[in-house]
C-alpha positions in Angstrom: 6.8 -36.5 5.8 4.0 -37.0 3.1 4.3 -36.0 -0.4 3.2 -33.3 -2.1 0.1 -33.4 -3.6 -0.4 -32.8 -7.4 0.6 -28.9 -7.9 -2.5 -26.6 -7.9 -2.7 -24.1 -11.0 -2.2 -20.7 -8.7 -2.6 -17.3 -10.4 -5.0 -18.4 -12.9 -8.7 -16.5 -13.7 -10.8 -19.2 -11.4 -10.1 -20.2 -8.0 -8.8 -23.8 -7.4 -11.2 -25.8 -5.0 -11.0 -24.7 -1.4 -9.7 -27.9 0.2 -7.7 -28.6 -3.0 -6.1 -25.3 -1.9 -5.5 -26.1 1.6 -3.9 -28.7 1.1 -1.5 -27.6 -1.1 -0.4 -25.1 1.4 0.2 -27.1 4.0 2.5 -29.2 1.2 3.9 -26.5 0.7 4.7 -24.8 3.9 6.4 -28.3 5.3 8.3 -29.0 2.4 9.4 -25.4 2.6 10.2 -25.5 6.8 11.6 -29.2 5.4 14.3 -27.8 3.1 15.3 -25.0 5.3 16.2 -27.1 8.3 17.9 -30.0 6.5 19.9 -27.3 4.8 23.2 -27.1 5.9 23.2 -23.0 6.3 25.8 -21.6 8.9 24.8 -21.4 12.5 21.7 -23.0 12.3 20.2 -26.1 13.3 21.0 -28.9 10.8 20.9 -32.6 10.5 25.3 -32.0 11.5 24.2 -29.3 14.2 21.7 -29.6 17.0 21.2 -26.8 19.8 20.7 -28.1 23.3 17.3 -27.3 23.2 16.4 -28.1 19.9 16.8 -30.5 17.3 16.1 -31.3 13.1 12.9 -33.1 14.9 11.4 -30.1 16.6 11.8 -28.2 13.3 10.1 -31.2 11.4 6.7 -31.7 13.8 7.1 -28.1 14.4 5.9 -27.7 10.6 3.7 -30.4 10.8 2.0 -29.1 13.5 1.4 -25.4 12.2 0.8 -26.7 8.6 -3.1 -27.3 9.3 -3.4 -23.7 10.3 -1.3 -22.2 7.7 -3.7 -24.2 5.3 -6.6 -22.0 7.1 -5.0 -18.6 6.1 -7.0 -17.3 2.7 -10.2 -17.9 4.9 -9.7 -16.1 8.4 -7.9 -12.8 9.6 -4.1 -13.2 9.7 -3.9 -12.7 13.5 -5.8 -15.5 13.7 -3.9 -17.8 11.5 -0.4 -17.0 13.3 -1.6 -17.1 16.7 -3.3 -20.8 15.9 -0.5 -22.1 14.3 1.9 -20.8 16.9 -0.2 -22.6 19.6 -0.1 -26.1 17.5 3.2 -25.7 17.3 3.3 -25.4 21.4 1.2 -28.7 21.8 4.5 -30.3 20.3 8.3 -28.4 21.2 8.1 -26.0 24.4 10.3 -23.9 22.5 10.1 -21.2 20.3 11.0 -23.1 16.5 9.1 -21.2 13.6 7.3 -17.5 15.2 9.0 -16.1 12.5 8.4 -18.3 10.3 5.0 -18.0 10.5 5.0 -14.1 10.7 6.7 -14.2 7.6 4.7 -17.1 5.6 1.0 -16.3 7.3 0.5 -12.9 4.8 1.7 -15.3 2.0 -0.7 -18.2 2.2 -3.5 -15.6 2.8 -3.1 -14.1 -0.8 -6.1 -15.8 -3.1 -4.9 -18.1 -5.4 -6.1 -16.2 -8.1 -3.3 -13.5 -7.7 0.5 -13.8 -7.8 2.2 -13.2 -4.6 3.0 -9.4 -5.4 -0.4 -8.7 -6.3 -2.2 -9.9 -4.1 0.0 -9.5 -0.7 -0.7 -5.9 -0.2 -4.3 -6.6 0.1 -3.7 -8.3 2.9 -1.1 -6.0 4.7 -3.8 -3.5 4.0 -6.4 -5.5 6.0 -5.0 -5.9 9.4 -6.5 -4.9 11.7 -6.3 -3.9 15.8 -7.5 -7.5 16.4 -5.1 -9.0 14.0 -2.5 -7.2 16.6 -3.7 -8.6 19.3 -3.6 -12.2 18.0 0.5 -11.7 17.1 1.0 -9.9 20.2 -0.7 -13.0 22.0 1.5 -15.2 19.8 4.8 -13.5 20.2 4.3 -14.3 23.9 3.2 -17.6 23.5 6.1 -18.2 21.5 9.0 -16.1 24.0 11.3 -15.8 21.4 14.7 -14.9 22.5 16.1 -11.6 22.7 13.0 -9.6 22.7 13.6 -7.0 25.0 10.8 -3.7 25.3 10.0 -1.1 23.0 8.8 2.6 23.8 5.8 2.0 21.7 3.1 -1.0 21.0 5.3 -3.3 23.5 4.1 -6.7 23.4 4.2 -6.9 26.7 1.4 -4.4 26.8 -2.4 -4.6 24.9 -1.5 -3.1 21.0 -3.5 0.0 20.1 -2.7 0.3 16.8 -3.2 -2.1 13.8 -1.1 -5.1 12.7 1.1 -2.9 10.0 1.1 0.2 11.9 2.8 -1.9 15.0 5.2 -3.4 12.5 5.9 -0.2 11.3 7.3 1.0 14.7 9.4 -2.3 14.7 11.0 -2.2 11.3 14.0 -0.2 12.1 15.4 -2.7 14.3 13.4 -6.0 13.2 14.1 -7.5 9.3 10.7 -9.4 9.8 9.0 -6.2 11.0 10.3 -4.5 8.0 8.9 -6.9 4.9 5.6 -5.8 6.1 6.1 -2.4 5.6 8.1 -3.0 2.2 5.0 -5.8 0.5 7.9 -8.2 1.3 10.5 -7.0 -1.1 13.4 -8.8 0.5 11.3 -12.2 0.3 9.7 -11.6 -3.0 12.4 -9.6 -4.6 15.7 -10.6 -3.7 15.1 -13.5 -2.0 13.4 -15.2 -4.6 15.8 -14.0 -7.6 18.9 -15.3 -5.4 17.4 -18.3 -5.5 17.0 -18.5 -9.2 20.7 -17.5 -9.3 21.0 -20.3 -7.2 20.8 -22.9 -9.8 23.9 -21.6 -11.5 26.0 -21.7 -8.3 25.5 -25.4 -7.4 23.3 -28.7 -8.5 23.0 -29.8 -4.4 19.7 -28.3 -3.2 21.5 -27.9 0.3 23.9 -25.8 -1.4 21.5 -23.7 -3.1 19.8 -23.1 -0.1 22.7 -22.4 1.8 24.2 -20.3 -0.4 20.6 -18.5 -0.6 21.2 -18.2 3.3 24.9 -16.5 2.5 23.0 -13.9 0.8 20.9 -13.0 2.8 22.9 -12.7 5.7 25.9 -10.7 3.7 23.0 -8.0 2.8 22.0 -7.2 6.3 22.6 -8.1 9.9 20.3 -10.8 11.1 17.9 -9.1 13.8 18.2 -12.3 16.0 21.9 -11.9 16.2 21.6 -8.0 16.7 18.7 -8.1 19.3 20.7 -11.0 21.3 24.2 -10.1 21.1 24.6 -6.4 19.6 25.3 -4.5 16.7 29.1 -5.5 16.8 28.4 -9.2 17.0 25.8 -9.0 14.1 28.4 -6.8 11.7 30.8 -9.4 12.4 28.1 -12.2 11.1 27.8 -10.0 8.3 31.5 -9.2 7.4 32.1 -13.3 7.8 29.1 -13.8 5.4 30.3 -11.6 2.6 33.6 -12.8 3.3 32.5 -16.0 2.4 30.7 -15.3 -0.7 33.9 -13.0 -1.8 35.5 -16.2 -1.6 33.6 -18.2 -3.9 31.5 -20.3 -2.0 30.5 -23.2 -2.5 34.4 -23.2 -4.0 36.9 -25.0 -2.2 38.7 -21.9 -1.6 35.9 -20.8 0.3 35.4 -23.6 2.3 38.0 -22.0 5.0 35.8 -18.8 5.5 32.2 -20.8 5.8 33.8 -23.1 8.6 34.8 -19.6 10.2 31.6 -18.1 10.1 30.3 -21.2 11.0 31.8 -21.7 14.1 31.4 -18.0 14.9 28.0 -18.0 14.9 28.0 -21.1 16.3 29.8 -20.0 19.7 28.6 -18.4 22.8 26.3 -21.2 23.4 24.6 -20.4 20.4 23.2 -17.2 20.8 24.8 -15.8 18.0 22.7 -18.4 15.7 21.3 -16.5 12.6 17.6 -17.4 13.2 16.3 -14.0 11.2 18.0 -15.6 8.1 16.6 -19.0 8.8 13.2 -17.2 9.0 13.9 -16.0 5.3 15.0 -18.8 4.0 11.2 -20.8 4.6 9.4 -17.6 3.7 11.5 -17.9 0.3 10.8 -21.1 -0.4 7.6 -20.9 0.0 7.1 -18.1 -2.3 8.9 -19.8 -4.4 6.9 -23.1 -4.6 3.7 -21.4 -4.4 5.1 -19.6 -7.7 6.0 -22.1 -9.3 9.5 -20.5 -9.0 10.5 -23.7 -7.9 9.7 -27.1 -7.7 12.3 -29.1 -5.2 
């Protein structure tokens, strides 16, 4: 994968030069889909763990793939952006690898580099509009996720009526992703990114920094994958593991008995018990956090 370009002052008074900006972006959004899938989080694809239908690889061009439309965010409506990148991303896997990913990052590399995430994000929430809708609601299909199932209201089966945050709104009780755009993101750009500051002081390895990141995140609510797929008793099960696991001490050696369990629970049932939600997260984090200047990796 290419190296980051130069870091671009974000923030500041004066905008940086559009294609200057772009570019750093798209950096940033594949070293942040990068870092998340060579991770080595429970349950999820890793360079130790492949699913039969997908692999490290279709993570990797998966990013590469979207990156060029992520770039494009700050200058077109965010419907647009997700429902381009999500139809990049089916020109190389013909699998669903980052929708929520790209749900998730899409409102962030749309705030103007002029303003800090928090300030500038609920601009764009604000914005959406019906036809930003009916771009996700194009992408969402386009992707098939798994374990979608129908909804009373807005199904995205059927043509949205409402605007982007309004249709997210009827989705956040049963959807984390659904949620952060009704909160201006607080789990990505509150807790998420000050776990990963604590982080630091839990390990030196990256991996385990991320991982442990992951741990968090799944210990402080049920993954919506898990709970869509399997049920609420399967996902509270995920979620007992996980703060089993951190009760432990993790990365500790005395912990390493209750990540393997976790592990392999999540990693049973061919798989469908795999906490994508969190994996979702995790890139969303690391992005803000890059694009902050949070971190550097």
């Amino acid at each position: 994968m290419p190296s980051s370009p130069s870091p671009v002052s974000h923030a500041s008074p004066e905008a940086p030069d559009p294609a200057a900006w772009q570019q750093q972006l798209a950096a940033w959004f594949q070293t942040a889909c990068r870092l998340e899938v060579l991770s080595p989080k429970p349950g999820n694809v890793n360079p130790q763990h492949a699913f039969a239908n997908a692999s490290v690889d279709d993570f990797l061009r998966s990013a590469a793939a979207a990156a060029p439309c992520i770039a494009q965010a700050p200058s077109q409506p965010l419907g647009k952006t997700i429902l381009n990148a999500v139809t990049a991303t089916r020109c190389v896997v013909d699998h669903n690898t980052n929708l929520g990913i790209l749900l998730l990052i899409a409102p962030l590399a749309a705030v103007p580099p002029q303003h800090a995430l928090a300030d500038g994000l609920s601009a764009i929430l604000d914005a959406t509009t019906l036809d930003d809708s009916r771009h996700v609601y194009e992408a969402i299909r386009l992707a098939s996720p798994g374990g979608l199932g129908n909804a009373a209201e807005q199904d995205v089966n059927s043509l949205p009526t409402l605007r982007l945050v309004d249709c997210m709104q009827l989705a956040a009780d049963r959807d984390l992703i659904a949620a952060e755009y009704c909160s201006g993101f607080q789990n990505v750009l509150g807790k998420g990114l000050n776990w990963l500051r604590q982080a630091t002081h839990i390990s030196a390895d990256q991996g385990e920094q991320i991982t442990w990141l992951a741990l968090q995140l799944l210990a402080d609510a049920p993954d919506s994958l898990i709970l869509r797929k399997c049920g609420a008793e399967i996902a509270d099960t995920a979620q007992a593991l996980a703060r089993k696991t951190l009760a432990d001490g993790w990365p500790a050696p005395a912990a390493h008995a209750a990540f393997r369990q976790l592990d392999a629970f999540l990693r049973g049932d061919g798989h469908r018990r795999n906490p994508g939600t969190t994996a979702d997260f995790v890139a969303a984090i690391l992005f803000a956090a890059l694009r902050e200047g949070v971190r550097t990796f």
